[in-house]
Structures are given as C-alpha cells and as structure tokens.
C-alpha positions in Angstrom: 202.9 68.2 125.7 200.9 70.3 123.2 200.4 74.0 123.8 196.7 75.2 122.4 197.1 78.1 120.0 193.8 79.6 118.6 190.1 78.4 117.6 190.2 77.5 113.8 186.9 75.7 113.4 184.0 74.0 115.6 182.3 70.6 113.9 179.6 68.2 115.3 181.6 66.8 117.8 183.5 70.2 119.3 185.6 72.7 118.5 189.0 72.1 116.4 192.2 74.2 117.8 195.2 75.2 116.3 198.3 73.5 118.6 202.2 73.0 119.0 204.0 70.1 120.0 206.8 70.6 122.2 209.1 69.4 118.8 207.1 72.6 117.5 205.3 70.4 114.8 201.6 72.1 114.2 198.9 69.7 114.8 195.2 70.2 114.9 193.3 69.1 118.2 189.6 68.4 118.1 188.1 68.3 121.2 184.4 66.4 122.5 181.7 68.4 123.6 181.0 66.8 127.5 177.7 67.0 126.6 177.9 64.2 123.7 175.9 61.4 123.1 177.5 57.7 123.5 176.8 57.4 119.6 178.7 60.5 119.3 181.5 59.0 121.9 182.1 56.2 119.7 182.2 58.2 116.4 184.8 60.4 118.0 186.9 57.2 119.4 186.4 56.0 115.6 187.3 59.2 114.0 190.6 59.5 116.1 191.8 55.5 115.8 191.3 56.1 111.8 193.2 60.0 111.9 196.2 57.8 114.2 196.6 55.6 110.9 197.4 58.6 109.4 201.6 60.0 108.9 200.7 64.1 108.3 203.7 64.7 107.0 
C-alpha cells in the first residue's frame, strides 16, 4: 500500500505526488489524466515499463 503525501509537480500526462510505502521507502507516483488520449495511454504504459527497469536505490 502507498500512502499519497503532497503535490510536487504536474507533467503532460498528470500530476506527480510525493508517496510512502508501507516499508516507509519514498517514491514518486505519477498519475494519468482520465481525459488522455490512447497515444498518451501508451506513452504512459511505456514510460512506466521503462521507470520498472529501474533499482532507485
């Protein structure tokens, strides 16, 4: 489970919040606007399986 924190930043796709995983490790969580195109759908879905490559350590 993540617990939203605050706003930090809003980008093409949505806004970006500041989180907490229950292990309390910060993460950021960018959300979709419901009002996106598919184009943008599939850019998100791409942005997010490239970001999961990703250790943030």
């Amino acid at each position: 489970m993540i617990k939203l924190d605050r706003l930090i930043g809003k980008g093409a796709f949505g806004e970006v919040y500041a989180g907490l995983m229950t292990n309390n490790q910060s993460v950021a969580i960018k959300t979709l606007h419901s009002s996106a195109s598919s184009t943008q759908r599939v850019d998100f879905l791409k942005e997010a399986i490239i970001m999961n490559q990703f250790n943030h350590e």
